[in-house]
C-alpha positions in Angstrom: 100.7 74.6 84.8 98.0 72.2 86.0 95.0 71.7 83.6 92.5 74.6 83.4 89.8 74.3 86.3 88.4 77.6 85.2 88.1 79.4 81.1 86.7 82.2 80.1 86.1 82.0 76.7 85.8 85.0 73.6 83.9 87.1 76.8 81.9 90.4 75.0 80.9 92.7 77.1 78.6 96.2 75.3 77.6 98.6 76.9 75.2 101.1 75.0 78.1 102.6 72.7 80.7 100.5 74.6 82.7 97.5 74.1 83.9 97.3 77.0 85.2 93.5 76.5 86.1 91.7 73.5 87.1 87.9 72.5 88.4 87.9 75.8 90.3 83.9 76.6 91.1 83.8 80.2 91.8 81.2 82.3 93.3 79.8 85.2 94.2 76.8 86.8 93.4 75.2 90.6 96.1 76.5 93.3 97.1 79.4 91.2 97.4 83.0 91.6 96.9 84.8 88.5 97.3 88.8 87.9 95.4 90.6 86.0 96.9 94.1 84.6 96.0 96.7 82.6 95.5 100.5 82.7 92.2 102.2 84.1 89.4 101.4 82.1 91.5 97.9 80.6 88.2 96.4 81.6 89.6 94.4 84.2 86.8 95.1 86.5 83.8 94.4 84.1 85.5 90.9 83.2 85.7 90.2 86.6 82.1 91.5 87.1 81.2 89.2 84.3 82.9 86.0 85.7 81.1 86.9 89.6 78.1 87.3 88.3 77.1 91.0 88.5 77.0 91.2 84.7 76.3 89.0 81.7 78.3 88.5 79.1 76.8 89.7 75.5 78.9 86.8 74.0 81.2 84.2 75.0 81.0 81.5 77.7 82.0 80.6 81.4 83.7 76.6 81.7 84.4 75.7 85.7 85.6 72.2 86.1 85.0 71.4 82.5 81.3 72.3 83.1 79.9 75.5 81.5 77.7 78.1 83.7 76.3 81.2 83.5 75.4 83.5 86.4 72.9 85.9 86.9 73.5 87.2 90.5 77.0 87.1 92.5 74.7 84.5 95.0 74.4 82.0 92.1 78.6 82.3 91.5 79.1 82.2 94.9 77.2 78.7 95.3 79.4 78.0 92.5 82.7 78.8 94.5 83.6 81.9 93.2 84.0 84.7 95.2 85.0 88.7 94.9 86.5 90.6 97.5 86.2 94.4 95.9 88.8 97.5 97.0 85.5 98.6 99.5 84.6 96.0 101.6 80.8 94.9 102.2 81.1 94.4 105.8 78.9 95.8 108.6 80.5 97.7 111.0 78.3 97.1 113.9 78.5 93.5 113.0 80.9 90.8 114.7 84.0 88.8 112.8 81.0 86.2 113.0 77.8 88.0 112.2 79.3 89.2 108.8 80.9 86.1 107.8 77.6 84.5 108.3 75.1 87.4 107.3 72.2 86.2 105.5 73.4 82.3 105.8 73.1 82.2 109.8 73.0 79.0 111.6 69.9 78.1 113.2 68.4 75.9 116.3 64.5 74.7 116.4 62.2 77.7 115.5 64.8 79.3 113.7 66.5 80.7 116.5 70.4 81.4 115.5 73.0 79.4 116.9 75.7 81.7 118.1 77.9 78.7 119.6 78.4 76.9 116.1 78.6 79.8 114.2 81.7 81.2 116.0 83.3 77.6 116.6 83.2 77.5 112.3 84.2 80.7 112.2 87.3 80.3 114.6 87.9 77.3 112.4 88.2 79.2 108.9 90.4 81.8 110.5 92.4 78.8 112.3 93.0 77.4 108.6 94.6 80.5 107.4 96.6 81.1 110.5 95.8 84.1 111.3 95.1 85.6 114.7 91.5 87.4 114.8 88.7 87.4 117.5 85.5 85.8 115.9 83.5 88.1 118.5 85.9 91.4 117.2 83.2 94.3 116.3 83.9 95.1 112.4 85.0 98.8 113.6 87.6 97.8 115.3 89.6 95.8 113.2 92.2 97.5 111.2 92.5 97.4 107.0 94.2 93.7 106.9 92.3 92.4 109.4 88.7 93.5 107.7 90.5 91.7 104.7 91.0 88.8 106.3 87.6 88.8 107.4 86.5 88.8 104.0 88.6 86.2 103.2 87.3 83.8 105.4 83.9 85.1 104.4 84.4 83.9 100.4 85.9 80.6 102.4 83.1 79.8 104.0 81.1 78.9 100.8 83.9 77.0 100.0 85.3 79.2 97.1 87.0 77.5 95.0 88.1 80.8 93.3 89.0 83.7 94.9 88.7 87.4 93.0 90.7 90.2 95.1 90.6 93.4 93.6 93.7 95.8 94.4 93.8 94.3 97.7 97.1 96.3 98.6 95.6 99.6 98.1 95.7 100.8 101.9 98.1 98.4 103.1 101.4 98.9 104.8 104.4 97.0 103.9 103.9 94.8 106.5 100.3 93.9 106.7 101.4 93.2 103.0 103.7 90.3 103.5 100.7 89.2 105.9 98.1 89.3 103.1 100.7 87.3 100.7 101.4 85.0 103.7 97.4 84.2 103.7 97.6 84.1 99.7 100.4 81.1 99.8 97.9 79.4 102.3 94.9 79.4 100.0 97.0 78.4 96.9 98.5 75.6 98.7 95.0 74.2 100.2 94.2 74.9 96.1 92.6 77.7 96.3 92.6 79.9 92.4 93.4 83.4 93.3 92.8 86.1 90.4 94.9 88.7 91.4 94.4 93.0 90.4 96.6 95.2 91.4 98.6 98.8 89.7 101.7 97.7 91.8 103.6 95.2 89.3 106.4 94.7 92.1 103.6 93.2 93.9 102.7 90.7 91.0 106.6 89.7 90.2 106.4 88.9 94.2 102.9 86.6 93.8 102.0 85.6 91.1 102.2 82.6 88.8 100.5 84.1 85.4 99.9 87.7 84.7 97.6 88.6 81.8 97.3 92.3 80.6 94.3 93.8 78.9 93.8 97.0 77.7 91.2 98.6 75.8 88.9 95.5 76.7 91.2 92.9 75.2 93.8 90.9 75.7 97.0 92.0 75.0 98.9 88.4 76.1 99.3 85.9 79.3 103.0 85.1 80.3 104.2 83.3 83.5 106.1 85.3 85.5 109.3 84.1 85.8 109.4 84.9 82.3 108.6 88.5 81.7 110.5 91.5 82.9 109.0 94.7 84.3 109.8 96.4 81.3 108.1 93.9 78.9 104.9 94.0 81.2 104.4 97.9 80.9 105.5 97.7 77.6 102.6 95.4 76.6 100.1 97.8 79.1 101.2 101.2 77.9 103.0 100.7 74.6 106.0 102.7 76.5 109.5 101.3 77.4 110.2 101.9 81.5 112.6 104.0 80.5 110.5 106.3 79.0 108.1 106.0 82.1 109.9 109.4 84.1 110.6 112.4 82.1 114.0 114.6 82.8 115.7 115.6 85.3 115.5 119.2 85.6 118.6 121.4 85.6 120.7 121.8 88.9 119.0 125.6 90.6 120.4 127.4 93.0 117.4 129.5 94.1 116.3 128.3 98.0 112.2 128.8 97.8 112.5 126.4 101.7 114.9 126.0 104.2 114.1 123.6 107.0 116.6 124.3 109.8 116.8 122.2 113.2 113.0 120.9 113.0 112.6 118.4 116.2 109.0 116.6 117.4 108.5 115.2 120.3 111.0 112.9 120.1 109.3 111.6 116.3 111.7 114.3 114.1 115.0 115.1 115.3 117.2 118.3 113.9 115.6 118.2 110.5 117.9 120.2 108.6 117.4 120.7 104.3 116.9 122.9 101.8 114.9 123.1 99.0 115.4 124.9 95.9 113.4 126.3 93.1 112.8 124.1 89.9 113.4 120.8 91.6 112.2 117.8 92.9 113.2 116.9 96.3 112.1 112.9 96.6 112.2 111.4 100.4 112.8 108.3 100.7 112.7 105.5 103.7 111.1 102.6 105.1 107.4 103.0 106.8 107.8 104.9 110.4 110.9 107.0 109.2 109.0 110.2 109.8 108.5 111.0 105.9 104.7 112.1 106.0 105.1 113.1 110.0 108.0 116.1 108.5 105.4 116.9 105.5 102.0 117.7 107.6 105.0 120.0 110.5 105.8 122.1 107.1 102.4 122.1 105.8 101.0 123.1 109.9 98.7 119.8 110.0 101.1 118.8 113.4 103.1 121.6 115.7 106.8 121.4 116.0 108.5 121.4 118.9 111.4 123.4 117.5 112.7 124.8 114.6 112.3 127.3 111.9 110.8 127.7 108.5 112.6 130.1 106.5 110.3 130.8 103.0 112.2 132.7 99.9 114.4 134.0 102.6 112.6 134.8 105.1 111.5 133.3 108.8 107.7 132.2 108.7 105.8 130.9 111.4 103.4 128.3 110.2 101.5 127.0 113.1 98.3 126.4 110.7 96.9 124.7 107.1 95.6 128.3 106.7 99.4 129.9 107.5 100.9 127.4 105.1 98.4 128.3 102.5 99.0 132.2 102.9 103.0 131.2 102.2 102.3 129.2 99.3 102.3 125.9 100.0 100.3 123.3 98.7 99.7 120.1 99.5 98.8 117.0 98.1 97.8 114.3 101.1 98.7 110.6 101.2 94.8 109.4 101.3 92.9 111.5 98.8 89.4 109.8 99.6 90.3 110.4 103.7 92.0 114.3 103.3 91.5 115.1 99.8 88.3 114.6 97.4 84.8 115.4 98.5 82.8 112.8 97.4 79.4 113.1 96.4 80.7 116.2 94.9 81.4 117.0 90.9 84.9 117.7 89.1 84.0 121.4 89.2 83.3 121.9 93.2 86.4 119.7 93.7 88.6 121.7 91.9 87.6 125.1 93.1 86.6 124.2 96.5 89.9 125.4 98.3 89.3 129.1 96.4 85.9 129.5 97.1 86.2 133.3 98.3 88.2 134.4 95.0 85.3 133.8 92.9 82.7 136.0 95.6 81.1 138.9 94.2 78.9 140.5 97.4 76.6 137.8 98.3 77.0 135.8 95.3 79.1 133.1 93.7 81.3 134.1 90.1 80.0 131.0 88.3 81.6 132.1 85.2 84.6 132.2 86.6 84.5 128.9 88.2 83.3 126.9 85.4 86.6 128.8 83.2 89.1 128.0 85.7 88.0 124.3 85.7 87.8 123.7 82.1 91.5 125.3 82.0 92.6 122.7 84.2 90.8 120.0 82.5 92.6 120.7 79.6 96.2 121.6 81.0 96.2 118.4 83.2 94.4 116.0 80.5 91.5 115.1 83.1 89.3 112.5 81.3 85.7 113.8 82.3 82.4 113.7 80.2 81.9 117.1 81.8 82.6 119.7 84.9 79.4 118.4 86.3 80.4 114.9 86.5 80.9 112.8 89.9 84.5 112.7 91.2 83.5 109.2 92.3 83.1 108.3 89.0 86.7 108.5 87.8 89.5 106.7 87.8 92.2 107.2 90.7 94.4 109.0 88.8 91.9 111.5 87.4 90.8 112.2 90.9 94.5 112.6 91.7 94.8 115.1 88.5 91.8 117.0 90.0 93.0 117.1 93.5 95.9 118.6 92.3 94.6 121.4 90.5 92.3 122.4 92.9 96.4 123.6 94.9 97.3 124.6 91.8 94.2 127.1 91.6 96.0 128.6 94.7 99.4 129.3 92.8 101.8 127.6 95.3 105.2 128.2 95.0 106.2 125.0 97.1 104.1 121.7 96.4 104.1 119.0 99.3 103.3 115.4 97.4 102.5 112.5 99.6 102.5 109.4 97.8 101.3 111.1 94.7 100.5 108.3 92.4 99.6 105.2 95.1 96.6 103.1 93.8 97.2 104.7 90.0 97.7 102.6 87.2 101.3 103.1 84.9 99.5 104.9 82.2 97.7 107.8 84.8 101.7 107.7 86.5 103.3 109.1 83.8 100.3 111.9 83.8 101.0 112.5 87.1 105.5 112.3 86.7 104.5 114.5 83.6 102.8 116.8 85.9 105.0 116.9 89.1 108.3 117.8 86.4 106.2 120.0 84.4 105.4 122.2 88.1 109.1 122.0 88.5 110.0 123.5 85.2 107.7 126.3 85.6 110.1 127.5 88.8 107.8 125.4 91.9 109.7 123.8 94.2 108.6 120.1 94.9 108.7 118.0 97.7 107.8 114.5 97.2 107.5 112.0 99.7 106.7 107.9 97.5 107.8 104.6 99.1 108.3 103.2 95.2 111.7 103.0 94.8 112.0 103.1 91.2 109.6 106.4 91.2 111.8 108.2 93.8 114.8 107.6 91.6 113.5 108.2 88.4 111.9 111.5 89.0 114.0 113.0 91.8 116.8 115.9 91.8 117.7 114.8 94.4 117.1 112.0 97.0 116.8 112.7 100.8 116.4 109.3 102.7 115.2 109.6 106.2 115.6 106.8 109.1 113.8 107.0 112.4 113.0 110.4 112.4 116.6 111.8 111.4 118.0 112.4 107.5 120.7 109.8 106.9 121.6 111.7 104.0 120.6 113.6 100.1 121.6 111.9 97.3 122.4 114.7 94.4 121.3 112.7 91.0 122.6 115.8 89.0 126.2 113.9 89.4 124.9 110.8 88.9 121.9 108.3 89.0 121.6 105.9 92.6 120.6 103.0 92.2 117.8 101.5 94.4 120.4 99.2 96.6 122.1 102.5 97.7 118.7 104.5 98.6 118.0 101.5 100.7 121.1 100.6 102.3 120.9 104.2 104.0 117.2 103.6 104.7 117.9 100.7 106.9 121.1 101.9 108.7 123.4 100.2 106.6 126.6 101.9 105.9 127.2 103.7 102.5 129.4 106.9 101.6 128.1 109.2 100.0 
């Protein structure tokens, strides 16, 4: 590795009755992309907050190019060449490719007048360097998740940053504006470019990254390139636990049908859906994006109609043509996007969690507050939900305690059948195995689960049994009861490739 162009050095960070960082050495050399990994509250964040400029450090000290600084304000980083691009974007929606990449630094004529004409011709430039194809006169609201990224990108370029900060930059991504993003990521690092790197997904960081250092409780636990750690060394050194210890058991084979799914069809999207799922057990579906995986979940759960096809619920024919039918059957469900379709922001752990069972606690024209504030500290406690009270902020908390409240506000309901969609994306490997712990714990108690997770290793290590699904059909339902798959064979039926089961 080429010599240092930036160190942090024995970074402190207290908070009143909080270390939040300490002795922290980081450092990172020009042209490379560097993960940084750790659990929830690792203090990743704050030592990134402390290297931008939005905190200062209560010790320790900041070397760029050999030369020490010290920020006060992200502006006096960014003249510096460091930028941060955060998980929420600060664009303006109403604002051009242009006007946002430019915002408070706009190019002027005489009289201060702007110049539009340079402005976009520099702008065109930066995205030109990048090679990526984006309108400089695009309105902000109508670009999709990448391409706001990218826009972002080209913003932190523009001040010539010589570091780059992206913080879980994957989190709404599909697979394929991902291999975009890491296309635009080889760019920078080649024109030399430092990328720092956060992300939960360590697939992603064996695919990008040159160094990966892991913190956790605010220091550092080691740095190692890598090409020379494996996956299970990595969450070893994050969560003290081996990978195989990550998924719990598999539950025992059931014979008890709580779902049958027979001849479902959509508009030419799902076609003769056929399956069966059983009480006690986790049914995992796997398959590349587009295979119809979430498109089947929200038919069952009567989000989308069916063209055909019946539902057949402990036995007997139901006709769920509504969220509210589904619910009445017992059915939860547990949606892809929790901040889109699932927590109410603004809103504290308590409203969350009883929200969906609002008329069980009316008594005549008022609200059973007793009963509400019982039923959420019961949850609290049988989920492990890290809060400082009921009446704390959802917004708050990490992802995967507002994954653990989401859940128990279905749980409140008592479902028999739980619908998971992507049930631990943008949570980090400690809150996983909360949530794994969870999702078997549900199925041990008699639920039937349906899980839908494009993470390989997740779908095999806490599925019953595997049902892969390829444009719209099932290609087949892999029984791990008789043995574990391994991830080539899930994916060899994904993409069409022929396997016998």
């Amino acid at each position: 590795m080429a010599e240092n162009l930036l160190e942090l050095k024995r970074i402190t960070k207290v908070f009143p009755g909080v270390t939040a960082l300490k002795d922290v050495n980081f450092s990172c050399a020009k042209g490379e992309v560097h993960a940084l990994v750790g659990e929830n509250g690792a203090g990743k964040s704050t030592l990134m907050k402390v290297l931008s400029g939005v905190y200062e450090p209560t010790a320790g000290s900041i070397e760029l190019n050999g030369e020490r600084v010290q920020f006060k304000s992200t502006y006096e980083s960014q003249l510096k060449g460091i930028s941060i691009i955060f998980q929420e974007f600060s664009l303006i929606p109403t604002f051009t490719v242009t006007e946002n990449i430019f915002l408070n630094r706009e190019h002027t004529v005489r009289f201060g007048f702007l110049n539009r004409k340079e402005a976009r011709q520099k702008t065109q430039e930066l995205i030109d360097e990048i090679g990526f194809d984006l309108n400089p006169d695009a309105m902000i609201s109508d670009l999709s998740v990448v391409q706001q990224q990218v826009v972002e990108i080209v913003k932190a370029l523009s001040v010539t940053a010589q570091v780059l900060i992206m913080d879980e930059p994957s989190a709404s991504l599909t697979d394929v504006e991902l291999k975009k993003l890491f296309e635009i990521i080889n760019t920078l690092k080649n024109r030399g470019v430092t990328v720092i790197y956060i992300s939960h997904r360590l697939e992603e960081v064996f695919e990008i990254a040159d160094r990966v250092t892991v913190l956790k409780d605010g220091e550092v636990m080691g740095t190692k390139r890598v090409s020379n750690i494996s996956k299970d060394e990595l969450i070893r050194m994050m969560v003290g636990r081996k990978i195989s210890d990550v998924f719990p058991a598999l539950g025992k084979a059931v014979e008890t049908p709580l779902l049958e799914v027979k001849g479902l069809n959509m508009e030419g999207r799902l076609f003769d859906i056929d399956f069966t799922l059983y009480s006690g057990e986790v049914l995992g579906i796997s398959g590349i994006v587009g295979a119809g995986r979430s498109l089947l979940a929200k038919c069952i759960f009567g989000i989308v109609a069916r063209e055909s096809g019946d539902l057949i619920i402990e036995g007997e024919k139901r006709d769920i043509r509504s969220i509210e039918d589904a619910i009445e059957r017992g059915i939860g469900y547990i949606p892809e996007d929790r901040k889109a379709a699932g927590i109410i922001y603004f809103r504290t752990v308590k409203e969350n969690i009883t929200l969906a069972n609002l008329k069980e606690y009316k008594k005549g024209a008022f609200i059973d507050k007793n009963g509400e504030i019982a039923d959420t500290k019961h949850f609290i406690k049988a989920l492990d939900i890290r809060v400082s009270g009921i009446n704390q902020l959802i917004e708050e908390m990490s992802g995967g305690n507002q994954q653990k409240t989401l859940i128990s506000r279905w749980l409140l309901k008592e479902p028999k059948i739980v619908i998971f969609d992507e049930p631990t994306r943008g949570i980090d490997v400690g809150a996983k195995y909360e949530i794994y712990r969870i999702i078997r714990m549900l199925a041990n108690e008699g639920k039937a689960i349906l899980m839908i997770s494009s993470e390989l290793p997740e779908i095999i290590g806490l599925s019953d049994r595997i049902m892969v699904m390829r444009r719209g059909r099932i290609e087949g339902i892999l029984n791990q009861h008789d043995k574990r798959v391994t991830e080539e064979e899930v994916m060899s039926i994904a993409v069409g490739h022929a396997y016998t089961l």
